[in-house]
N, C-alpha and C positions, 0 to 999 in steps of 0.2 A: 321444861324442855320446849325449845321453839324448834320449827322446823319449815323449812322453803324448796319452793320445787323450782328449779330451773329447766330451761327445754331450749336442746341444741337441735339445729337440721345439720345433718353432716350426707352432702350430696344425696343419696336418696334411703339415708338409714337414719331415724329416729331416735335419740338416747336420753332419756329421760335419768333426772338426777335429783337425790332428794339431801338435806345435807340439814343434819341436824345437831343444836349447839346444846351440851348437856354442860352445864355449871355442876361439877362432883364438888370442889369446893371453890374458895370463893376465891384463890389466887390460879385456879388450874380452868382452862376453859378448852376441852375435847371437841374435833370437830369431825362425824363422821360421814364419808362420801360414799352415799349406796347409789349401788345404777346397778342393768336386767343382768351383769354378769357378772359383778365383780363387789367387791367392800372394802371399801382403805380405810384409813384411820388416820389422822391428819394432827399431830399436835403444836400445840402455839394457841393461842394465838386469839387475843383479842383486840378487836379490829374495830375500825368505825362503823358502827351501826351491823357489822357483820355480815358486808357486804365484800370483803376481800380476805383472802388469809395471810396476805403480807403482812409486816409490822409498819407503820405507820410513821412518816418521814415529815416531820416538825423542824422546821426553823424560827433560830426568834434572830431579826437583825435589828441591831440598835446603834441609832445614830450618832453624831458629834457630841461630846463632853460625856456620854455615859458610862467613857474610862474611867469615870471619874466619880464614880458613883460609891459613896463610903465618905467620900474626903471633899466632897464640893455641897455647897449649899444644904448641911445634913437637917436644919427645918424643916426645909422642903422635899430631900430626895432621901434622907434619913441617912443610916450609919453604916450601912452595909454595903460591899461591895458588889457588882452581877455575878462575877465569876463565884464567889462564894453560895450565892441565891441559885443561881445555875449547876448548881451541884448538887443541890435538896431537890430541884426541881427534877434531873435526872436519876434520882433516887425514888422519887414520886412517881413518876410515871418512867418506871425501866419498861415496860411493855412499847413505849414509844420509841423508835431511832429521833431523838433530841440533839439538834445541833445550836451553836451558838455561832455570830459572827458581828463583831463592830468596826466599823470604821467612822472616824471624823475627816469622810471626803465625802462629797457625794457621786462624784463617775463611781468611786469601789461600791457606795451600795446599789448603784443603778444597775453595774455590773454583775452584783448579788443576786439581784433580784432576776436579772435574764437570768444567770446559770439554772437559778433553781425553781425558776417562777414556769416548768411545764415539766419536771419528773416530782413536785415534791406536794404532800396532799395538806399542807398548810404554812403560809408563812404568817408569825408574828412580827411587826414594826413598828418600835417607838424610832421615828427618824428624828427626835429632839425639833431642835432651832428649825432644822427643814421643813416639817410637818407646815409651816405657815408662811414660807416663801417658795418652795420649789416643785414648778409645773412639773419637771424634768421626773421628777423622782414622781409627782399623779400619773403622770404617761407612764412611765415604765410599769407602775403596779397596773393600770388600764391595760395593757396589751399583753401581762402574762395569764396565764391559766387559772395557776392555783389561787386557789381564796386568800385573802388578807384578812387579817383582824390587827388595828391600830389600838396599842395600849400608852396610854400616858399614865405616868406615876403619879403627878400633881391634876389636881383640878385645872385642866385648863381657860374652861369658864368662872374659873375665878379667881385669875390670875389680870395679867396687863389685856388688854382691848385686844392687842394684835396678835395674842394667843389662841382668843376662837375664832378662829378662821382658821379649818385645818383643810389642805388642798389634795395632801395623800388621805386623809377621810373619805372623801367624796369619791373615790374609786375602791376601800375597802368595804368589806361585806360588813363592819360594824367597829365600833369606838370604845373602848373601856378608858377611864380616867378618874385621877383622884383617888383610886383605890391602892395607891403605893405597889409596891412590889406584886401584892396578891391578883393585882392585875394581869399577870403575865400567867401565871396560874388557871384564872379562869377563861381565858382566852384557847389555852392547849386543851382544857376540857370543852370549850366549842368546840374543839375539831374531833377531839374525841369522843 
């Protein structure tokens, strides 16, 4: 059992809150809210670091050609399609709100990325071919809120020269690469 005390000034009344997280079992996470006159009971809800009792709002946006993922270069980006991967992924982590979104423009991901780059508590981005040409798409993850985490399927250092240089890197809070698919995976469980 862990438990945290939070402390509100509410104009000149004092209300101390103590909020404590009991694992009964390992799919059920209780969370109960004592204060000097009252007790609720709160269910849901596992949370990042169990610092919020919302559920937790994940995007993975993936750039040009990743329609295409199943049927394009399967040496390199293997057999499977996202939308199919995007489904075990959503089955893995049902505790998370999981959205998906691709486009091969980059205005619709720059655009992506404002709508949900200040309500949402994690975005994932393989922006493909862009990741090593487009300032446009490093500014736009630079001026939103929420954290970035950049996943690449392939090794991109060990790939062509002009693939390490990544420009949306150097504005995300970190890089996975090489690790195929499972990449996108261990990215959601950073935010998680």
């Amino acid at each position: 059992m862990a438990s945290s005390f939070l402390f509100q000034y509410n104009h000149f009344q004092h209300i101390y809150f103590t909020i404590f997280h009991c694992y009964l079992f390992p799919e059920t996470n209780f969370t109960f809210l004592v204060s000097k006159n009252s007790f609720n009971f709160v269910t849901s809800l596992k949370t990042r670091n169990h610092h919020r009792l919302e559920t937790m709002d994940i995007i993975i946006i993936n750039g040009p050609n990743l329609n295409l993922l199943g049927k394009r270069e399967t040496d390199i980006y293997g057999n499977r399609s996202f939308e199919d991967y995007f489904k075990d992924l959503k089955e893995q982590f049902s505790d998370i709100n999981l959205n998906y979104f691709q486009s091969n423009h980059e205005g619709a991901l720059i655009d992506k990325l404002h709508e949900v780059g200040f309500s949402y508590d994690g975005i994932i981005v393989n922006l493909a071919g862009y990741t090593h040409t487009s300032v446009a798409l490093a500014d736009a993850i630079a001026a939103i809120k929420t954290p970035v985490v950049e996943v690449h399927i392939s090794n991109i250092h060990a790939r062509e020269a002009f693939r390490t240089h990544t420009y949306t890197g150097t504005k995300s809070v970190g890089i996975i690469s090489g690790l195929g698919l499972k990449g996108y995976e261990l990215a959601i469980r950073y935010f998680s």
